[in-house]
Each structure stands twice: as C-alpha cells, then as structure tokens.
FITOR-679815 format. One line per 5 residues: number of its first residue (from 0); their letters; for each residue x, y, z of N, C-alpha, C, O, CB. Coordinates in steps of 0.05 Angstrom, whole numbers, always signed. Glycine has a CB too. Example, Ala and Ser with C-alpha at 12.3 -4.5 7.8 and 13.67 -1.06 7.14 Angstrom:
<atoms>
0	AS	+264/-114/+156/+246/-90/+156/+264/-66/+156/+285/-66/+169/+226/-89/+181; +257/-45/+142/+273/-21/+143/+258/+1/+157/+268/+23/+161/+282/-12/+114
</atoms>
This chain:
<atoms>
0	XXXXX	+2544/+1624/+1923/+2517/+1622/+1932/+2499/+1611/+1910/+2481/+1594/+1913/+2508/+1649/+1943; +2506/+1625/+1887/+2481/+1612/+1860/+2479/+1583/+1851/+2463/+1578/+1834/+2488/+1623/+1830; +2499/+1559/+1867/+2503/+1532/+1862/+2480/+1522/+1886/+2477/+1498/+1890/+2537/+1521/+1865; +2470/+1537/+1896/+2452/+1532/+1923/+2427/+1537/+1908/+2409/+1524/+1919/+2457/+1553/+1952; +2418/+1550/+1890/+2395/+1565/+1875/+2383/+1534/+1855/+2396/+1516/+1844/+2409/+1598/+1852
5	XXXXX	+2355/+1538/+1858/+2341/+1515/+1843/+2340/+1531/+1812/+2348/+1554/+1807/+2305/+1507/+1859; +2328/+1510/+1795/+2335/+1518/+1766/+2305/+1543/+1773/+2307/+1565/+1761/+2332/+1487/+1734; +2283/+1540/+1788/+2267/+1566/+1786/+2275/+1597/+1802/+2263/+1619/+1799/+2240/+1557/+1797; +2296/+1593/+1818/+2311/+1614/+1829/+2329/+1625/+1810/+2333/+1649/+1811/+2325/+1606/+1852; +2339/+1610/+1791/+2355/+1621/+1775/+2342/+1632/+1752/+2355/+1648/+1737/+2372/+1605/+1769
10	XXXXX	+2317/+1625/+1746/+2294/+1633/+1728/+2296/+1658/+1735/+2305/+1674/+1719/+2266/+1620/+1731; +2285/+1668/+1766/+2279/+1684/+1772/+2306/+1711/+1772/+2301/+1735/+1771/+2265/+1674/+1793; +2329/+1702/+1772/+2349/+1726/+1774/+2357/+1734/+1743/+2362/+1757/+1736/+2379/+1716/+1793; +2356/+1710/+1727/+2357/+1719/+1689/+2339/+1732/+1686/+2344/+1754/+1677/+2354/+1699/+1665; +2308/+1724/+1691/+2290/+1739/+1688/+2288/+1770/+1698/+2277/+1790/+1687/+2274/+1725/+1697
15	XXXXX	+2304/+1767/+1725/+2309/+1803/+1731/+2323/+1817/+1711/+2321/+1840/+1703/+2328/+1811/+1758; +2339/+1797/+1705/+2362/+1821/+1686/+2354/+1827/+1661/+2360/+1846/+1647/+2394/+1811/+1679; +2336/+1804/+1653/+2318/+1818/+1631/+2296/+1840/+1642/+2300/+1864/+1636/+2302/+1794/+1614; +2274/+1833/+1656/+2267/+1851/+1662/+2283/+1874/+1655/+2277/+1885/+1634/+2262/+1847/+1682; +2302/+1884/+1669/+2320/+1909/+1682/+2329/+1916/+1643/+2331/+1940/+1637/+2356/+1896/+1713
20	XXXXX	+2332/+1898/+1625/+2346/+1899/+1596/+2323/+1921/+1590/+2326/+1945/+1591/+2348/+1866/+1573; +2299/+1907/+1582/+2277/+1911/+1571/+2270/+1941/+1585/+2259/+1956/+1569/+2257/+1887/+1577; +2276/+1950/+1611/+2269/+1973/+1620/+2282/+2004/+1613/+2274/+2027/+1608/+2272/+1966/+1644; +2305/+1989/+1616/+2327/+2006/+1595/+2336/+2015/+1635/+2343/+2039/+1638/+2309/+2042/+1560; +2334/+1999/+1657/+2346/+2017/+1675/+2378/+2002/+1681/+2385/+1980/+1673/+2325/+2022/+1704
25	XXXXX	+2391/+2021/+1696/+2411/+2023/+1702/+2422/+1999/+1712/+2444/+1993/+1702/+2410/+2042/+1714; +2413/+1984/+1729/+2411/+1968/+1749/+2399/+1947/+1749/+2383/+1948/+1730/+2404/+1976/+1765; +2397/+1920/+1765/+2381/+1899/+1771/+2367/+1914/+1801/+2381/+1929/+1816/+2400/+1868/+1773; +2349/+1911/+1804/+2336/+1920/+1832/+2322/+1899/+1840/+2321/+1880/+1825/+2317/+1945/+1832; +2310/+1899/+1860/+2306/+1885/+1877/+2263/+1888/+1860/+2250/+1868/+1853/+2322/+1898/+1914
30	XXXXX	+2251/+1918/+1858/+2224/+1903/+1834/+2232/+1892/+1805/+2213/+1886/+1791/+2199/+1928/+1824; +2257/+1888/+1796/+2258/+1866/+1776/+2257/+1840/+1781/+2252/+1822/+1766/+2279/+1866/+1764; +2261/+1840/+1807/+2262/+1804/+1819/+2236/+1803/+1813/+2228/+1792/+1792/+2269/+1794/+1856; +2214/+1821/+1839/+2182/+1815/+1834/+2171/+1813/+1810/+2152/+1796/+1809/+2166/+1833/+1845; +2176/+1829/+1779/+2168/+1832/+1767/+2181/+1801/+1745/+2168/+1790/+1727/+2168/+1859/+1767
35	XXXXX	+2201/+1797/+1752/+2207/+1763/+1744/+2192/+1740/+1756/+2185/+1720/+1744/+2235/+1755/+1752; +2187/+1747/+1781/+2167/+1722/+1795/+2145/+1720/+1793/+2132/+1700/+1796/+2164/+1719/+1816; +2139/+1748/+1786/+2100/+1745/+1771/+2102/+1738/+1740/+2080/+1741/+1730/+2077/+1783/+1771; +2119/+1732/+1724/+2117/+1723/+1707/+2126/+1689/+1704/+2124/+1679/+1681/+2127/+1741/+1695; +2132/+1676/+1720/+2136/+1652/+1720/+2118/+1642/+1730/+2104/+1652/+1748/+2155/+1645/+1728
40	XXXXX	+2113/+1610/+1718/+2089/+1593/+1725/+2097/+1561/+1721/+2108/+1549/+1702/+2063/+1603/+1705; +2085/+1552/+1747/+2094/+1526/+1754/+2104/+1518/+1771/+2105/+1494/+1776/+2105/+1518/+1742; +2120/+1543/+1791/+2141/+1539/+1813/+2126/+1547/+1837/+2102/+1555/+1835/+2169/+1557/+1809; +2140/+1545/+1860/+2132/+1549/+1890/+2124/+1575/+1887/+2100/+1579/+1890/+2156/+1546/+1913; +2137/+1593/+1882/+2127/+1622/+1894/+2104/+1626/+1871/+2096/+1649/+1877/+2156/+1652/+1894
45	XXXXX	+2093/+1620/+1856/+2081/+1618/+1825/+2048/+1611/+1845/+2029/+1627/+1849/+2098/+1584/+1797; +2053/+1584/+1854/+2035/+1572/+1872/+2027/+1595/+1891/+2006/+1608/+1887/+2047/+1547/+1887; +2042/+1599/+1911/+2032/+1612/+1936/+2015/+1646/+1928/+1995/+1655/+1938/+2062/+1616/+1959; +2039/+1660/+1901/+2016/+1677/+1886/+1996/+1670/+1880/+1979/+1677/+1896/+2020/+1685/+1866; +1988/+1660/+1863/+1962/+1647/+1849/+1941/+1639/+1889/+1920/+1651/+1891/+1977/+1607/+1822
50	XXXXX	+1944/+1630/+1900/+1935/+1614/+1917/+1930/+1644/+1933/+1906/+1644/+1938/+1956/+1587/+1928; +1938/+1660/+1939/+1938/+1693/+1953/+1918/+1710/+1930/+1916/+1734/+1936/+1978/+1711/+1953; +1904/+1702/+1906/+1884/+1710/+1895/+1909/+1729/+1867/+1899/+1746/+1853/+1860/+1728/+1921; +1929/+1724/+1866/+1945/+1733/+1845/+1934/+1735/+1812/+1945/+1753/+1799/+1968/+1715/+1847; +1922/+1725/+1803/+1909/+1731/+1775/+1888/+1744/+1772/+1874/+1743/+1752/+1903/+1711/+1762
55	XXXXX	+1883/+1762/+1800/+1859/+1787/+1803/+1881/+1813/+1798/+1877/+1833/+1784/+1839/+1788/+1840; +1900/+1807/+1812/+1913/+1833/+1813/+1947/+1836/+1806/+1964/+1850/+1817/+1908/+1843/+1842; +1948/+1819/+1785/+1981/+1820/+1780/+1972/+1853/+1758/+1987/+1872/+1760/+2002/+1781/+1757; +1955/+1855/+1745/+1972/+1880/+1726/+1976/+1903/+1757/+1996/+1916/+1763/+1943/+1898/+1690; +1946/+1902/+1773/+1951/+1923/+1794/+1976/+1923/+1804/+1983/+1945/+1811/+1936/+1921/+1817
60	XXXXX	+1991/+1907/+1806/+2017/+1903/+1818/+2039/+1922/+1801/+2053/+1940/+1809/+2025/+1870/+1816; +2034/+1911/+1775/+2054/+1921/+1761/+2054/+1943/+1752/+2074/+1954/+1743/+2058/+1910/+1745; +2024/+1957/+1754/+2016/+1991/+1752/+2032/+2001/+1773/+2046/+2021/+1769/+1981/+2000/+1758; +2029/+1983/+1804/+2037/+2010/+1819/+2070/+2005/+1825/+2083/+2019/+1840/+2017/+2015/+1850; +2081/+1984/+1812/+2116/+1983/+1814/+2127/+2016/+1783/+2145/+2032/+1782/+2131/+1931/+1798
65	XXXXX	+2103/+2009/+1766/+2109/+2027/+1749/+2111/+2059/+1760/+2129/+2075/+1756/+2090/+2023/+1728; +2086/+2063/+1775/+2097/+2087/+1789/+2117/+2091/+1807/+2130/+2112/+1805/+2081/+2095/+1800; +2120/+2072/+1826/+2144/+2076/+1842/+2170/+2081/+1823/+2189/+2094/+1831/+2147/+2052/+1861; +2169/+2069/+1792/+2193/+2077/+1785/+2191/+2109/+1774/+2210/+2124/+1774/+2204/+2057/+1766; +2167/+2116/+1767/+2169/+2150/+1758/+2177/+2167/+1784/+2186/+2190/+1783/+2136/+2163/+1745
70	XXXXX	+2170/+2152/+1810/+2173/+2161/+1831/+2208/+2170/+1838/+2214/+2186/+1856/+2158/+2141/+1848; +2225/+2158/+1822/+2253/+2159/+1831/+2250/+2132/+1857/+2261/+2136/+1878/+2261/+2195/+1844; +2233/+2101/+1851/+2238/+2093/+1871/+2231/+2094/+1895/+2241/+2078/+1912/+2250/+2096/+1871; +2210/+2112/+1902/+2204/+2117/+1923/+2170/+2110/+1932/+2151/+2121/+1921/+2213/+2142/+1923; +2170/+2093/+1951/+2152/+2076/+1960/+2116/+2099/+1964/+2114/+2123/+1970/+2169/+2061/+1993
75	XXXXX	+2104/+2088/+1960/+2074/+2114/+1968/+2082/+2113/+1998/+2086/+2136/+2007/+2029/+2101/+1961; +2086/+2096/+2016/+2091/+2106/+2048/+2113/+2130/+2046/+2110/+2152/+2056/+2105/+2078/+2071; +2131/+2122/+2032/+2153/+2148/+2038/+2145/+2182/+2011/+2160/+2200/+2006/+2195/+2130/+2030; +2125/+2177/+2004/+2106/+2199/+1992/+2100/+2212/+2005/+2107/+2236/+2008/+2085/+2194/+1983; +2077/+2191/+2019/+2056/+2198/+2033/+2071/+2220/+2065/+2063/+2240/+2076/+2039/+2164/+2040
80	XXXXX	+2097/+2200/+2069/+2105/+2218/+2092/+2117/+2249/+2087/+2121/+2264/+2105/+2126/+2203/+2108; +2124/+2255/+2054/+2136/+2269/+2047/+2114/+2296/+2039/+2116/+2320/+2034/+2153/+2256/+2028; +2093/+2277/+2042/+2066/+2296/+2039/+2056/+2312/+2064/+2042/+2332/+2064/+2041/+2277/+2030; +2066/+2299/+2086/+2061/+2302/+2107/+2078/+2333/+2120/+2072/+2348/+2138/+2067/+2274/+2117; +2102/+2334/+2100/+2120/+2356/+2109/+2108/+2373/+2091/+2118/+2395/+2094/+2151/+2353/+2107
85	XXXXX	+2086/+2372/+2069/+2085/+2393/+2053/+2100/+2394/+2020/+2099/+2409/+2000/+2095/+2413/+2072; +2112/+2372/+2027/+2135/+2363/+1996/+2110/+2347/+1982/+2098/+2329/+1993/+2171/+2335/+2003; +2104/+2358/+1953/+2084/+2345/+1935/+2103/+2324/+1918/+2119/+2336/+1904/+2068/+2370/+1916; +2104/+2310/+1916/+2124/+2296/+1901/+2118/+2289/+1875/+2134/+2291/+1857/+2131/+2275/+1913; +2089/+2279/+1872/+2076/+2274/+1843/+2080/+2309/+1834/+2089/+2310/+1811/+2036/+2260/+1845
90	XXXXX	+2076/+2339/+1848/+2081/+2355/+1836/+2117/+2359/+1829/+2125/+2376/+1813/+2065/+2374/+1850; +2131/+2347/+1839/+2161/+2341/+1839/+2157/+2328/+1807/+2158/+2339/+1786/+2174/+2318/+1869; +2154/+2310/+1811/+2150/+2290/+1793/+2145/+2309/+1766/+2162/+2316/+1751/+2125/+2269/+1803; +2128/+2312/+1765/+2108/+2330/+1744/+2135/+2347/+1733/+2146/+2335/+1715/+2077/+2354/+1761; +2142/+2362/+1738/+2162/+2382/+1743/+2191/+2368/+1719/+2199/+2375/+1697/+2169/+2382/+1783
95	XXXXX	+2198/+2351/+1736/+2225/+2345/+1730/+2221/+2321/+1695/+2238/+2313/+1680/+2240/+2327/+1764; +2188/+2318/+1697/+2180/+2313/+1672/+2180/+2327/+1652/+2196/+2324/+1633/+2161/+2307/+1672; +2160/+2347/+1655/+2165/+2369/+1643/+2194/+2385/+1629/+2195/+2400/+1609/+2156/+2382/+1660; +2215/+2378/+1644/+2239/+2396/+1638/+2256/+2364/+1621/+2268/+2373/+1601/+2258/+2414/+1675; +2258/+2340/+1622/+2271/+2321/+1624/+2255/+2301/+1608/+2267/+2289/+1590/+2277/+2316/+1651
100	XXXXX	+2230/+2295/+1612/+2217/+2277/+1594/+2199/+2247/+1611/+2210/+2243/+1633/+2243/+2268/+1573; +2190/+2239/+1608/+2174/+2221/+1622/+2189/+2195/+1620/+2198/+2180/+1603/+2145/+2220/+1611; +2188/+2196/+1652/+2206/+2175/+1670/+2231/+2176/+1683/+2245/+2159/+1695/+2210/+2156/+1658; +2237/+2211/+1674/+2269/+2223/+1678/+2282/+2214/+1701/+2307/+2211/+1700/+2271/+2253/+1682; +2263/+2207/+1729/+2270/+2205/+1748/+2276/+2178/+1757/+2287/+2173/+1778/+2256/+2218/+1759
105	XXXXX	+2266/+2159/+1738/+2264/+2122/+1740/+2290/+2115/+1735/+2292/+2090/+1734/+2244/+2104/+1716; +2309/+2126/+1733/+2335/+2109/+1725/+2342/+2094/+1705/+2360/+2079/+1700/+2340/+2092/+1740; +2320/+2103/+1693/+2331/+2092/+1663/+2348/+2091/+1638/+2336/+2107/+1624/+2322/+2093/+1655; +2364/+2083/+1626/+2384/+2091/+1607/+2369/+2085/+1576/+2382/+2083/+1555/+2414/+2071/+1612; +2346/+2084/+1576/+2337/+2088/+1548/+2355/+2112/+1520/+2357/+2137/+1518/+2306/+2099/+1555
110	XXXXX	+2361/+2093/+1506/+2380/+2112/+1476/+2406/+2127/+1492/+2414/+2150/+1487/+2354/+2146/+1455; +2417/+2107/+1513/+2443/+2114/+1524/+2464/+2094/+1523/+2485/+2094/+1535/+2439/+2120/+1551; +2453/+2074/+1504/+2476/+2050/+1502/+2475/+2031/+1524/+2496/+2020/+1531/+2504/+2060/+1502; +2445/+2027/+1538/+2449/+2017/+1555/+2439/+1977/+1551/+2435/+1960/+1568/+2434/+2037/+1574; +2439/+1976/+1526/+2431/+1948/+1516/+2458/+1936/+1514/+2457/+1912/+1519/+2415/+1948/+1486
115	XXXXX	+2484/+1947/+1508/+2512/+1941/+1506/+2522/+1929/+1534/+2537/+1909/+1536/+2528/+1967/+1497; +2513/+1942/+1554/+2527/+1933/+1585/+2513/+1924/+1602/+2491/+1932/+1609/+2538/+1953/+1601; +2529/+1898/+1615/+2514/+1886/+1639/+2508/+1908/+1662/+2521/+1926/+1671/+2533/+1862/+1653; +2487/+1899/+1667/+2477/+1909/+1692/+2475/+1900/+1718/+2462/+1880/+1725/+2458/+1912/+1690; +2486/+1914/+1733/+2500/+1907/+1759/+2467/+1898/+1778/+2444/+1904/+1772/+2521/+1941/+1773
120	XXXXX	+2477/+1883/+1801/+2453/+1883/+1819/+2459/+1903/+1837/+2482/+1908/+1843/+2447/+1857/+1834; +2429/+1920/+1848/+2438/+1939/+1859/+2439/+1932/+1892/+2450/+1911/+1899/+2422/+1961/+1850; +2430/+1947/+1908/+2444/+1940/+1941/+2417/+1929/+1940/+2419/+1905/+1938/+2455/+1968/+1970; +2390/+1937/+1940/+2362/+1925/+1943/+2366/+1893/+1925/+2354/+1872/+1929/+2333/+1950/+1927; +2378/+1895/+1913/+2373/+1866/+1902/+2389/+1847/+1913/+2379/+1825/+1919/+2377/+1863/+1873
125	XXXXX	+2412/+1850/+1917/+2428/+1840/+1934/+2426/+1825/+1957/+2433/+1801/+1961/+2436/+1854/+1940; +2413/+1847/+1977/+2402/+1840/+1999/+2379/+1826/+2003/+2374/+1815/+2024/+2399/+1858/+2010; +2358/+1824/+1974/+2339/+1800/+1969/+2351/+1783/+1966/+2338/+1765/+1976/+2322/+1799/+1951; +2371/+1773/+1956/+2388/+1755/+1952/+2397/+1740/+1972/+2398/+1715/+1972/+2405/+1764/+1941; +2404/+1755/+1991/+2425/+1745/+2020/+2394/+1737/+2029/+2388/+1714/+2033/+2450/+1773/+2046
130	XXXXX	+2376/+1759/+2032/+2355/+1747/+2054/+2340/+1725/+2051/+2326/+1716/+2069/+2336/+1763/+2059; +2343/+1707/+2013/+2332/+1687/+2011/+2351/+1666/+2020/+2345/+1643/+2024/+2321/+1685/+1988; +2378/+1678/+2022/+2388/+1652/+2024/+2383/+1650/+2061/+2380/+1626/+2068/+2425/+1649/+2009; +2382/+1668/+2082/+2374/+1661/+2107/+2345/+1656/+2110/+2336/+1648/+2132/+2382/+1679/+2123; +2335/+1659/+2096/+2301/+1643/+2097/+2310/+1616/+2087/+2301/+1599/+2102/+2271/+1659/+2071
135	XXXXX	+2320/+1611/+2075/+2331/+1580/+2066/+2340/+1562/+2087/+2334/+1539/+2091/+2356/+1582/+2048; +2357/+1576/+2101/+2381/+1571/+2125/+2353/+1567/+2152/+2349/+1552/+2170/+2411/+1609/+2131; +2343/+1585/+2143/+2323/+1585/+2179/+2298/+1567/+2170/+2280/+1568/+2187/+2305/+1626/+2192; +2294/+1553/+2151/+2274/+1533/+2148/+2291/+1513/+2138/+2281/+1505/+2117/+2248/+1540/+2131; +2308/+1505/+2142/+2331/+1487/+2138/+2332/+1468/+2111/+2336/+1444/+2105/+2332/+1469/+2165
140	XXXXX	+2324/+1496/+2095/+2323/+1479/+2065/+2351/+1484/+2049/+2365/+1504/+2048/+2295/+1492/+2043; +2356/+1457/+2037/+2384/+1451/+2025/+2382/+1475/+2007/+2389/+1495/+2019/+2391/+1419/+2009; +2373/+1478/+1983/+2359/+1502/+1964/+2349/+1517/+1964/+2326/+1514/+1973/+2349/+1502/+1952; +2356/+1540/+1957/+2346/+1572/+1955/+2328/+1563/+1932/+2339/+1551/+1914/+2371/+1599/+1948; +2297/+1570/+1931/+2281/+1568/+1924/+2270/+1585/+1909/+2288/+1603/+1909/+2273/+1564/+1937
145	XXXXX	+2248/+1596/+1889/+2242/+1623/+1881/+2224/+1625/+1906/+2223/+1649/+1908/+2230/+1628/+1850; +2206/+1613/+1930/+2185/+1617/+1945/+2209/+1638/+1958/+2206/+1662/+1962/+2168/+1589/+1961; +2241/+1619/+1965/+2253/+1643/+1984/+2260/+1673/+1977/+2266/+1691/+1993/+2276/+1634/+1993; +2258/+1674/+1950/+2260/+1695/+1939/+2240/+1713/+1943/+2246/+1733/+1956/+2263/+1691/+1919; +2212/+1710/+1932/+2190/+1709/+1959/+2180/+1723/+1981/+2164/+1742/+1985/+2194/+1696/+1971
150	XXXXX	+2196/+1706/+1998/+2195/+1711/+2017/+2214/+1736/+2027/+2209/+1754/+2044/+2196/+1690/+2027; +2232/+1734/+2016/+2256/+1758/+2023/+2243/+1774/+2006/+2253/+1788/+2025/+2293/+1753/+2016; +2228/+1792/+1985/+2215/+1804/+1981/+2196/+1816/+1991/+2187/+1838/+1986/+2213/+1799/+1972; +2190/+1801/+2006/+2159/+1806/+2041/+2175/+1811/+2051/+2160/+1829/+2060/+2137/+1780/+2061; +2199/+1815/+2064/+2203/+1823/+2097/+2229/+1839/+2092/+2248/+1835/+2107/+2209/+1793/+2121
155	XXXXX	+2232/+1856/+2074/+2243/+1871/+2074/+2229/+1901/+2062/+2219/+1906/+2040/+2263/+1859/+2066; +2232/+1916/+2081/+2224/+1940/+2076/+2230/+1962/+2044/+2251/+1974/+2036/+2236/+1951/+2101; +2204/+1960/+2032/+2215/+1980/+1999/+2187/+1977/+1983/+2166/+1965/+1985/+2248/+1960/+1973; +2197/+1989/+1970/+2163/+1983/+1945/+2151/+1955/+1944/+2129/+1948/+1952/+2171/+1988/+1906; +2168/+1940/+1932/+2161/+1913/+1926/+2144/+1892/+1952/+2128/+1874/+1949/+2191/+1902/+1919
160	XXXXX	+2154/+1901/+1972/+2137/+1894/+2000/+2120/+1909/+2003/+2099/+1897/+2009/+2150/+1895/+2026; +2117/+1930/+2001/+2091/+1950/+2004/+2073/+1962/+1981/+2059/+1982/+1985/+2100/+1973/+2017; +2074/+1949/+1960/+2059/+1931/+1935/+2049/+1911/+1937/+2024/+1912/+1933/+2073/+1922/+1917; +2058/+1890/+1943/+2053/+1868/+1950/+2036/+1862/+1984/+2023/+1841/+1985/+2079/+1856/+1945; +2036/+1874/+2003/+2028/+1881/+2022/+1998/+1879/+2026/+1985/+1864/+2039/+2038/+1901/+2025
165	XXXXX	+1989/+1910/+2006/+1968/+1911/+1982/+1956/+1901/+1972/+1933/+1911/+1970/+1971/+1913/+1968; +1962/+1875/+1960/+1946/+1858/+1958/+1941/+1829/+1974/+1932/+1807/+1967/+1949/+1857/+1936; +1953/+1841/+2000/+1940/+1823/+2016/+1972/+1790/+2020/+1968/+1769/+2032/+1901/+1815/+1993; +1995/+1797/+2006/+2015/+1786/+2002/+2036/+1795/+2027/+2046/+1817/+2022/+2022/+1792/+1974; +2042/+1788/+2043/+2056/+1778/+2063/+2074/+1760/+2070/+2069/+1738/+2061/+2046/+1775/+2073
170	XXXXX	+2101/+1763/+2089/+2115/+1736/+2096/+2092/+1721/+2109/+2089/+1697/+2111/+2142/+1740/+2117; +2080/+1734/+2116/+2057/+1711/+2140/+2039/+1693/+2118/+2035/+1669/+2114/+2026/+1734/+2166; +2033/+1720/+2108/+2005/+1704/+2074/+2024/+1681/+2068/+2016/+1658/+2069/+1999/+1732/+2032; +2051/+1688/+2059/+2061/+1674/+2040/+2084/+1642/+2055/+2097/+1625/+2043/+2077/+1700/+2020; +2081/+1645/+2077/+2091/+1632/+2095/+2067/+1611/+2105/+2072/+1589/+2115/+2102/+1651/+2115
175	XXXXX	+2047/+1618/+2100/+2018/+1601/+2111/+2017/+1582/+2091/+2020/+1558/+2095/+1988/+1617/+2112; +2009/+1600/+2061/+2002/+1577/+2041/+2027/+1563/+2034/+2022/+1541/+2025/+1988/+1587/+2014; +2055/+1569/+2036/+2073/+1549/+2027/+2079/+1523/+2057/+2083/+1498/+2053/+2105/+1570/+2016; +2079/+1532/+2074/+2083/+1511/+2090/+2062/+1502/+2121/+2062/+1484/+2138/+2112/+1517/+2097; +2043/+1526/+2114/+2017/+1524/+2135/+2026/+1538/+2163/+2048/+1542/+2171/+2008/+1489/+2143
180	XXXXX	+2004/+1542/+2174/+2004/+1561/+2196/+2030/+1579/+2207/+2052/+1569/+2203/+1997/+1545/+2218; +2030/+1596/+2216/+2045/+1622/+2221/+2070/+1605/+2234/+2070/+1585/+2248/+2027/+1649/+2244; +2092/+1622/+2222/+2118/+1627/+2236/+2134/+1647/+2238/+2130/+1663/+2219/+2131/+1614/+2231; +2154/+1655/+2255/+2162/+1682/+2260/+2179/+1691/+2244/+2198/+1675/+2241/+2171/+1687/+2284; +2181/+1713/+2229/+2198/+1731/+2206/+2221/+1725/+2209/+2233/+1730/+2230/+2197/+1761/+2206
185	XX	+2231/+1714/+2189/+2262/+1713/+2180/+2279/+1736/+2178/+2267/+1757/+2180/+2264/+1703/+2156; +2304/+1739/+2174/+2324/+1750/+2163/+2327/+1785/+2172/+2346/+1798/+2163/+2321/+1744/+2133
</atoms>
C-alpha cells in the first residue's frame, strides 16, 4: 500500500513515528498521525488546515490531544459519558498520578528503553491508514494523499476527530475546502 502514498503522506507516517519516538509512547497511534500533519507545511491537508482557520488554534489542538493522552486515551465524549455514571475520571486520573507519576496512564515508555525499539502502528492508526486509502479509492485518486490522511482522521470515531471537530474541522469542512461543495462520508 505505501508505493501508492505521495512523498507528503509519507512525511506524514515518519513524522508519526517520530512523533510517537519523542513521546516516549509505546505505539504509533492514530494522534501521532494528527500531530505529524499539523506540523507539515506546503501540502494538501497543510492547505485545507490553514484555510479551516488552523494557525488560531493548532497549540489548542495539541493541549487537548495532550490530555486525552493523561486520559489513558480516552476522548472528553467518553469522559463526559463516564461522568454521567458518576465515574470522575480526571479524579481517576489524579489518583493513579499520585501513586505512579504524571502521565502514568498515557502509555508511555519514558527511561524504559523505549528509544532502542521500533514502534509498532497501533489498530487506531492502522485503520487511518486503510481509511485513507478508501477515501483515495472513492474520489478515484491514483495517490493516497496526506489530505486523505485527513480525511480518514475526520470520519472515524476517537480523540483526534473529536479535537478536531472542535475546531470547527470536519470530513465535510475538510472535503469543501479541498475539492468544494459537500459530499457524502467515506469509508
């Protein structure tokens, strides 16, 4: 599949795995992609950010991917519903800090030897992966793009979509400014 990837798609998956280096986590995930695509400039998905008002609110972005990772991962909707049963989770959170150390719950291998070993992609990244390549397939482009990357970031359900959501970033948002007026959700 990666001989199908433009040289900015492939930007974007090195760039995850650094990301993911630099984090000290376990894994490639699927917010190392996002957090690779807000750092590139010049490319399709680069454009349609910037053009969605992106240089107001990329650190906001990256504040609240930072909590989702103290979160263990877990999106403010699925918080918020967990709040709903009476489960405090930021008091969870707090907790397992306290006993473990700040970020215990992020997956991180910080001073575990985790600079020595590749890091796997995990199932969320993966499946951004497959879903750019059928956003590719369903707008009948020869190349997987970083926009499709993107886009398979918007329409799949997890932090990184409901971050991005947030600021007003959408398959629709981001489907308008790259090729103009609405079409129906991919993958």
């Amino acid at each position: 599949m990666f001989e199908r990837f433009t040289k900015d798609a492939r930007a974007v998956v090195t760039g995850a795995v650094e990301q993911a280096e630099r984090g000290g986590a376990s894994a490639v995930d699927a917010e190392h992609m996002l957090l690779a695509l807000l750092d590139r400039e010049g490319s399709r998905a680069s454009f349609a950010l910037a053009a969605l008002g992106g240089g107001q609110w990329l650190e906001s972005v990256r504040q609240a991917l930072g909590e989702a990772r103290r979160r263990g991962g877990m999106s403010q909707s699925e918080a918020e519903a967990l709040a709903g049963l009476g489960i405090d989770v930021a008091e969870i959170v707090a907790r397992v800090e306290e006993v473990h150390g700040v970020g215990a719950m992020s997956g991180d291998l910080e001073g575990k030897g985790s600079r020595a070993r590749r890091r796997p992609f995990s199932r969320g990244a993966k499946d951004v992966l497959v879903r750019a390549l059928r956003v590719a397939t369903a707008r009948r482009d020869r190349h997987i793009g970083d926009e499709h990357i993107l886009l398979a970031l918007t329409s799949r359900p997890g932090v990184p979509a409901e971050v991005l959501a947030d600021h007003g970033v959408t398959y629709e948002a981001v489907t308008r400014v790259l090729y103009g007026g609405g079409e129906a959700k991919a993958g």
